[in-house]
N, C-alpha and C positions, 0 to 999 in steps of 0.2 A: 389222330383223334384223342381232346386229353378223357382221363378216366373220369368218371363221376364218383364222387365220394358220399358218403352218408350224413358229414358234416362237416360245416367250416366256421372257422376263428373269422372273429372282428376283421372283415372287408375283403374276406376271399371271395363269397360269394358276386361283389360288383365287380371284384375281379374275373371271375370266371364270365361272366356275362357281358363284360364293357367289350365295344369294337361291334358288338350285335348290331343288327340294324334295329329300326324302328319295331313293334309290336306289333301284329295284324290282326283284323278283326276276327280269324278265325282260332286266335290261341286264346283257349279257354284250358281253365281246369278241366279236367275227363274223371268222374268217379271211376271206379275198378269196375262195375258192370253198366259203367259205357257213358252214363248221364253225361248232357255236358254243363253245364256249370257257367250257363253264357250270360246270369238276371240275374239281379236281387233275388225275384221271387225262387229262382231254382237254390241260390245257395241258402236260402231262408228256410226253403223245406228243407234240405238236405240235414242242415243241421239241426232243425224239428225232429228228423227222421232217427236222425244219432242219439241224441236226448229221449226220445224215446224206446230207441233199442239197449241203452245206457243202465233206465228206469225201470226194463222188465229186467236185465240182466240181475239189479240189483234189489229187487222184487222176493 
């Protein structure tokens, strides 16, 4: 299994992933408590939600 890293240089990343099959309808983003991130309308709020978590922080 290769490691995962934090970050990668100019074309590691399609490197890392080439040879993958195709994509499937059930790979979505997953927020950290759980949302999945499968619409427009979810990633629209989501980052409504940040922007205003953002807004009180700097409040």
């Amino acid at each position: 299994m290769r490691t995962v890293k934090r970050s990668y240089g100019p074309g590691e990343a399609n490197e890392y992933v080439s040879g993958g099959g195709p994509s499937t309808a059930d790979e979505v983003s997953i927020t950290t408590d759980g949302r999945w991130l499968d619409s427009a309308e979810a990633v629209i709020e989501f980052f409504a939600e940040l922007e205003r978590e953002r807004a009180r922080e700097h409040a």
